[in-house]
C-alpha positions, 0 to 999 in steps of 0.5 A, a space after each residue: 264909608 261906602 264898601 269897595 264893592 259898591 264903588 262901580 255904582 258912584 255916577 261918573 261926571 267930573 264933580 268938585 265934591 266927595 260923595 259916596 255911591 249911597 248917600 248916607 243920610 247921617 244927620 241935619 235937615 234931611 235927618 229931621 225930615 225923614 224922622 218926621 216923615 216916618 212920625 207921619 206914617 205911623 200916626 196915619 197907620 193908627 188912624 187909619 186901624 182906628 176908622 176901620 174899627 169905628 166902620 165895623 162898629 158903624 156897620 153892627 150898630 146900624 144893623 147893616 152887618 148881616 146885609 155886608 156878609 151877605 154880599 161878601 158871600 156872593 163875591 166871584 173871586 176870579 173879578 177881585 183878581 182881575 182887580 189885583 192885576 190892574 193894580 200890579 199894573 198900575 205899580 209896574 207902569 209908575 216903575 217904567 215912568 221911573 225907567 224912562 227918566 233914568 234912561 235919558 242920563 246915559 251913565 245914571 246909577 239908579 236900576 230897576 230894583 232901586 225904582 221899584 223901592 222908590 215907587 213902592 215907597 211913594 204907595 206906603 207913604 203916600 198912602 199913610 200920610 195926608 193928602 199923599 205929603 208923605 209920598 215925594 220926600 221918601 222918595 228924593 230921600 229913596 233916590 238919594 240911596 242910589 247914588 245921586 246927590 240930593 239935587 239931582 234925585 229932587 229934580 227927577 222926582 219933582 219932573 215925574 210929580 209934575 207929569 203924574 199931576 199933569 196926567 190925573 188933571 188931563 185923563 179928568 178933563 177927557 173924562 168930563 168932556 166926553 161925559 158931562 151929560 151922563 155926570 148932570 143926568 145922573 148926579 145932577 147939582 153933585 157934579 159941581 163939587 167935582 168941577 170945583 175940585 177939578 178946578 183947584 187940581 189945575 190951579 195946583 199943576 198951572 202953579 207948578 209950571 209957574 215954578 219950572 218956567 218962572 223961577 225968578 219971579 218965584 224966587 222974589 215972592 218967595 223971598 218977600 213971604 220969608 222975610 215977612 214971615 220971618 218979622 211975624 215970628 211964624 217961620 220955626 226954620 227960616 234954612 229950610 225955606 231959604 233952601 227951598 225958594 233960593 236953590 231948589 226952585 231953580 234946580 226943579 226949574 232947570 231939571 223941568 226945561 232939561 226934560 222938555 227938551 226931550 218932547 218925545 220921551 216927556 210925551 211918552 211918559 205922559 202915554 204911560 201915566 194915563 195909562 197908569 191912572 187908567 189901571 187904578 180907575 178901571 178897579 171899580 169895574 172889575 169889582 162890580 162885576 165881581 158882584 154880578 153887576 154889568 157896569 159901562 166901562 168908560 163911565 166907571 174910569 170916569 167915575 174913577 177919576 172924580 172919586 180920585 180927585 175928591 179924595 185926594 182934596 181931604 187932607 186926612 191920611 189914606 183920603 179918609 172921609 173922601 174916598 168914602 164920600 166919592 165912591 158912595 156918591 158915583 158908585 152907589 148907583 152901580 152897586 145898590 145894596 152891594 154898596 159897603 160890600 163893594 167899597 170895602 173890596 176896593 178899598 183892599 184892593 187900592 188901598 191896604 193891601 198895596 200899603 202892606 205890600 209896599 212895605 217888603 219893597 222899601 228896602 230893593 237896591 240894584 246891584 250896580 253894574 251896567 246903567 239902565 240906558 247901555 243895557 236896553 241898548 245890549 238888550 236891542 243889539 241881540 235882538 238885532 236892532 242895534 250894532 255891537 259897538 252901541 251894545 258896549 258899556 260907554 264911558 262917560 266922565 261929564 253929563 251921560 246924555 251930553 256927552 253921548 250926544 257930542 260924541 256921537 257929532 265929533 266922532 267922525 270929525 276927530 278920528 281922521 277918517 275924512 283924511 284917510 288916517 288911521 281909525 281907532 276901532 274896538 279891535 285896535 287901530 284900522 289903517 285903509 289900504 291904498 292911502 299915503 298914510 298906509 304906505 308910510 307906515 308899512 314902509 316904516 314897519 319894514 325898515 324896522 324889521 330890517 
């Protein structure tokens, strides 16, 4: 049972279900799932002390050990920490992408410090688990801690993963179109693979918008797969999948069209994802530099974007083998012999240490109180952008966007100021002076005085 100082949280919208401000998880698929999720990480967490053991062994059997202290030695400092503030960057800009989604639903329960946990935990279990599966569960599961109903938090996260993919293959199309001679001159017949990989990276996104703009057609393949599946004896849990085709298919489809309804706010946080991935493939630069190394800035984020495309195409926790692969096969002519040295610093910088970090921030909660969109407009109003009445708490009792809007078109229609009535104001009831009405009612107050 949800204690009574947490009630103020619970969305308010007319619903035919009992639900508690912070789900509680207590036990079916969702249960399953999130102990599966958490197996995962910890098998990836020793996996991955497992590769950093066999890399130090590695480096003292092939002799390359004193090589590595050596460049270690000679790191400036101040550059590493440049490098740890574009990843602080990188974490702040996927929180605003949050942000701008929970702001559209003008009465949404979820604060700043509850996205904040549900970034950190798509770093932490992103991170620990193959090909980042880890990432979107743990944070519908996160987002469903706030207040919203499982579909609800799926279709916002599934909106934002549709946004963050459309991003990584958009900044990566930009990146070859302006840097495709430099990648051929200088990486030759190699750039191929990044093509093959950029290529599956876009089937994935043109898969996804297929399943947002096309549900039904989904749905009936979807279908047919289970039931053929399902003959075969290779389907462990035919709910899960039927769940999966026949109701969220169409919540992720309907969540989709609902946010493109907004182009402006979809344009924006599509503004604020490049500029997210900018900060994660600037890293590379600031390290060289680190290293005393004079690095082409646009060629290190475009080296960036392929070395992020090809690790996220191995499907082994952290991108093992990938990230490795990628960063000696665009970097290694920056670095040099300052190579191991340098990988092993961005590795840090991107990758465990971030993981580490994630880890105190799973458990943020927001207190509750005012939504994120009444605030920035109390926020505007002192600033002297917006008026006393737009900085008030609004009461909503349907959806927060809906109904802001339509009482924002009915206002002046329903208060009976066309007609020169009474109009209902924050102070109490406003009669204009001179009007048949105002006559009325003081006469009417008069002869009651009497």
């Amino acid at each position: 049972m949800a204690e009574p100082k947490d009630t103020k949280r619970t969305k308010g919208k007319v619903s035919l279900k009992v639900s508690a401000p912070h789900v509680s998880v207590g036990g079916g698929v969702e249960t399953e799932e999130l102990e599966e999720n958490n197996a995962k990480a910890r098998k990836g967490a020793l996996f991955l002390a497992a590769v950093v053991g066999i890399y130090i062994v590695y480096l003292i059997v092939s002799g390359q050990m004193g090589e590595f202290l050596d460049a270690l030695s000679s790191v400036d400092t101040g550059w590493v920490l440049w490098a740890c503030v574009a990843y602080a960057f990188y974490f702040v800009f996927g929180v605003i992408a949050y942000v701008i989604a929970v702001y559209l639903d003008h009465d949404s329960p979820v604060g700043v410090r509850d996205l904040m946990s549900v970034e950190a935990s798509g770093v932490f279990f992103g991170n620990l688990t193959p090909m980042m599966a880890g990432a979107v569960p743990s944070q519908i599961y996160r987002l469903t801690r706030t207040g919203l109903d499982v579909g609800e938090a799926s279709a916002t996260q599934f909106t934002r993963f549709i946004m963050f993919q459309f991003g990584v293959v958009l900044f990566a199309a930009i990146m070859l179109f302006a840097k495709l001679e430099y990648f051929f001159e200088t990486y030759g017949d190699i750039i191929i693979l990044n093509l093959v990989v950029f290529g599956v990276h876009f089937l994935e996104l043109a898969g996804l918008f297929v399943v947002c703009l096309c549900p039904r057609l989904v749905m009936r393949l979807g279908n047919w797969a289970i039931n053929l599946a399902s003959k075969r004896g290779w389907l462990k849990n035919r709910e899960y999948w039927d769940e999966m085709v026949n109701v969220q298919v169409m919540e992720f489809s309907n969540a989709f069209k609902r946010a493109s309804q907004d182009l402006p706010s979809m344009g924006l946080t599509l503004l604020v994802t490049m500029a997210q991935l900018a900060c994660l493939y600037m890293i590379p630069w600031f390290v060289l530099r680190a290293f005393g190394v004079e690095g082409d800035f646009i060629e290190c984020l475009a080296a960036g974007s392929m070395v992020q495309m090809v690790a996220s195409a191995v499907p082994l926790p952290g991108g093992t083998g990938g990230a490795e692969g990628g960063f000696y096969m665009f970097y290694q002519h920056m670095f040099g012999a300052a190579t191991s040295a340098g990988f092993l610093i961005w590795r840090i910088v991107t990758f465990f240490a971030p993981t580490i970090l994630a880890a105190p921030l799973l458990g943020l909660r927001s207190n509750g109180g005012m939504s994120i969109y009444n605030r920035v407009q109390r926020i505007m109003a002192r600033l002297g952008r917006g008026s006393a009445a737009s900085a008030a708490p609004k009461v909503a009792t349907l959806k927060g966007s809906q109904i802001a809007a339509k009482a924002k078109g009915k206002t002046a229609r329903t208060s009976g100021a066309r007609k020169g009535g009474p109009v209902a104001t924050n102070g109490g009831i406003r009669v204009p002076m001179g009007s048949k009405q105002a006559k009325r009612t003081a006469a009417h107050a008069h002869d009651k005085k009497e």
